[in-house]
C-alpha positions in Angstrom: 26.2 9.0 -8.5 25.8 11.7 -5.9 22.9 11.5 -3.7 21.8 14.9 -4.8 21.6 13.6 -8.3 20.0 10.7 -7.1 17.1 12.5 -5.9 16.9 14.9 -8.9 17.1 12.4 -11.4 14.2 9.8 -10.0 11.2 10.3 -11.4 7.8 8.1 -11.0 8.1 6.3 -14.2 4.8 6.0 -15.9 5.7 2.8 -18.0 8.6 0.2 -18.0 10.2 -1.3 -20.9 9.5 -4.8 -19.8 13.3 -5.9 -19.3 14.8 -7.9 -16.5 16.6 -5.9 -13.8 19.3 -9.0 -12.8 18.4 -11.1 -9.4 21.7 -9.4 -7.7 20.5 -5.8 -8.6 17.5 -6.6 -6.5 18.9 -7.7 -3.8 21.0 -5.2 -3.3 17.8 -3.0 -3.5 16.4 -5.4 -0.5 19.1 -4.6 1.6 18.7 -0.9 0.9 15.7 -1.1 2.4 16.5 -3.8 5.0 18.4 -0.7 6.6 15.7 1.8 6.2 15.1 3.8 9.5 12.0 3.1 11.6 11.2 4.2 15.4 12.6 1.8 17.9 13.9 -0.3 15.0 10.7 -2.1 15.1 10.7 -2.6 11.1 7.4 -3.1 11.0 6.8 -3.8 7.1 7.0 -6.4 4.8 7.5 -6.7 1.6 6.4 -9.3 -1.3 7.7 -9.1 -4.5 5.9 -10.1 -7.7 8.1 -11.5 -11.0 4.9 -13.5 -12.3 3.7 -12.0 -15.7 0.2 -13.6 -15.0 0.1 -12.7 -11.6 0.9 -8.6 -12.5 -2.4 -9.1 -15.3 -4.2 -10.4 -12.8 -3.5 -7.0 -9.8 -3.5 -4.9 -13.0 -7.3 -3.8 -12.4 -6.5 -3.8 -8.8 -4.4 -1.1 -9.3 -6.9 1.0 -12.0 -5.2 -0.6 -14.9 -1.8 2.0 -14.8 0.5 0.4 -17.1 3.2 0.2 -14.8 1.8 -3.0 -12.7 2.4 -5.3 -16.1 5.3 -3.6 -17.4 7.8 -3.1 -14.7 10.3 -6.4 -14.1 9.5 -6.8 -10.1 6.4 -5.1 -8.4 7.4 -4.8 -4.7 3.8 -4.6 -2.4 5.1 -3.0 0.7 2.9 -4.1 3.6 2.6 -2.4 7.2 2.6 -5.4 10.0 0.5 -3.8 12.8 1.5 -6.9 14.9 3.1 -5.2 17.5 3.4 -8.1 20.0 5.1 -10.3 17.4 7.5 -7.5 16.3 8.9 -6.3 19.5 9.7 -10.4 20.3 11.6 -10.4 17.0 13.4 -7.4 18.3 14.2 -8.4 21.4 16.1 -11.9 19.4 17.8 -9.7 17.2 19.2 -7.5 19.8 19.8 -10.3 21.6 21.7 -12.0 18.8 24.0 -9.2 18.3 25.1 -9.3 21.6 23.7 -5.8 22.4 24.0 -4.4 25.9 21.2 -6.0 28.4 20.6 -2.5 29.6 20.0 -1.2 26.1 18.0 -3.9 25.6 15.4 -3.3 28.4 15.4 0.5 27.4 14.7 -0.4 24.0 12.0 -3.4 24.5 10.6 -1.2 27.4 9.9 2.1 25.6 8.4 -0.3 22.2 5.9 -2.2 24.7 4.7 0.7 26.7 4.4 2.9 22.4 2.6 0.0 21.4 0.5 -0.3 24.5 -0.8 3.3 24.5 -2.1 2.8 21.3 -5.8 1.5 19.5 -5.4 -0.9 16.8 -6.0 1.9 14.7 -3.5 4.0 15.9 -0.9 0.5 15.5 -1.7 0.6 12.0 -1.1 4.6 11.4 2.0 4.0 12.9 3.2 0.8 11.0 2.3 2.4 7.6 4.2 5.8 8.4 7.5 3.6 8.5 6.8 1.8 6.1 6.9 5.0 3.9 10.3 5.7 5.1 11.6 2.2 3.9 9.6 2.9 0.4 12.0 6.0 0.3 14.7 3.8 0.2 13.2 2.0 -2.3 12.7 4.4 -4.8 16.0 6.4 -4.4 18.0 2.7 -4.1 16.4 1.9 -7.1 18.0 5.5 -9.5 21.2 4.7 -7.3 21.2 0.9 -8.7 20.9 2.2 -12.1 17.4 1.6 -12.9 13.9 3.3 -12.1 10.3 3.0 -9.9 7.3 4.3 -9.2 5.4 4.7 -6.1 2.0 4.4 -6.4 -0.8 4.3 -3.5 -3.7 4.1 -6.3 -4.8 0.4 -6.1 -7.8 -1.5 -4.2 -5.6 -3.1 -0.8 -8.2 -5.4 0.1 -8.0 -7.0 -3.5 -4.2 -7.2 -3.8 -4.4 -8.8 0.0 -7.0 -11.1 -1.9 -5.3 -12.2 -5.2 -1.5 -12.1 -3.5 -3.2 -14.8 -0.4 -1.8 -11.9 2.1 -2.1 -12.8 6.0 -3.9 -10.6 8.3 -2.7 -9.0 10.2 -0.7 -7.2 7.2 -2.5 -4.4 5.0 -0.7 -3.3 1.7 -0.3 0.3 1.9 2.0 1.5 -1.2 3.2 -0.5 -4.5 6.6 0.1 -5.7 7.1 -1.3 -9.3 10.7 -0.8 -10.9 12.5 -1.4 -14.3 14.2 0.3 -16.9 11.9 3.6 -18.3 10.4 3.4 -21.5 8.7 6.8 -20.9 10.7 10.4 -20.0 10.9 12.0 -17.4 8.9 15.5 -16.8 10.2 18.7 -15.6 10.4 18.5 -11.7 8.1 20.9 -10.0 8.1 21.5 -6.3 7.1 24.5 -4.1 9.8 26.7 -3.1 11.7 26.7 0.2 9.7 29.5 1.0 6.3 28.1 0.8 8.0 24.9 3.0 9.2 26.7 5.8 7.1 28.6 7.9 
């Protein structure tokens, strides 16, 4: 499947059909997003994903009862991690570990500490949850490109999904991506023009 098609063909499926997309399928998703772009590389997002019938009920309300929570087969909660100290540590291993240049290394780490440095913990937050949008793009277009569908959906209660799912401060759910097979169709796509998107 062509990308284009890819991105005309997903749709934000309104209800699932309950069947189980197989374990490799989703972790090929995971590494989809695993390689989703974000500034400095600093990945700062994580993801749980939720298989538990039981558990799905019990977010349901959380999420304004929308049918997709309790029929999709895996809910994925993308989380923003605001913990900038902890991330840029991480980063600095992992270039480390893959032997990357020490110059590029103290460009990288240095222009990530003095980002996160300027910033109010409000402001780390903003920034965390606009990645973690771009990684939910690759979730939703992996997901047509895998051969099965999603929804993104920012319409739940955060504070009670951190509650019910046990999730660790500092990480704050910011959008839920359920995906499965469709059991509902897809509507007519309708977008501004170019027009009205350039100026």
């Amino acid at each position: 499947m062509q990308f284009k098609d890819i991105v005309l063909e997903r749709y934000a499926t309104k209800k699932f059909d309950g069947k189980k997309i197989p374990d490799e399928k989703i972790d090929d998703l995971v590494e989809l997003i695993r390689f989703a772009p974000s500034a400095l590389n600093l990945q700062p997002w994580r993801i749980r994903i939720i298989t538990d019938q039981n558990i799905k009920e019990l977010l349901k309300p959380a999420a304004f009862n929308q049918e997709q929570i309790t029929t999709c087969s895996h809910l994925l909660v993308f989380c923003a991690d605001p913990d900038y100290s902890g991330l840029i540590k991480k980063l600095e291993k992992l270039l480390k570990d893959n032997n990357i240049p020490e110059e590029v290394q103290t460009m990288i780490v240095g222009m990530a500490s003095q980002s996160a440095g300027a910033m109010t913990r409000e402001q780390q937050l903003a920034w965390s949850q606009a990645q973690t949008y771009l990684a939910l793009g690759n979730a939703v277009n992996g997901a047509k490109s895998l051969g099965f569908d999603s929804c993104p959906m920012g319409g739940f209660n955060p504070a009670e999904f951190s509650r019910i799912l046990n999730i660790p401060a500092p990480l704050v759910p910011v959008m839920l991506c359920p995906v499965g097979y469709a059991a509902d169709k897809a509507m007519p796509k309708v977008r501004f023009s170019k027009e009205e998107i350039l100026f």
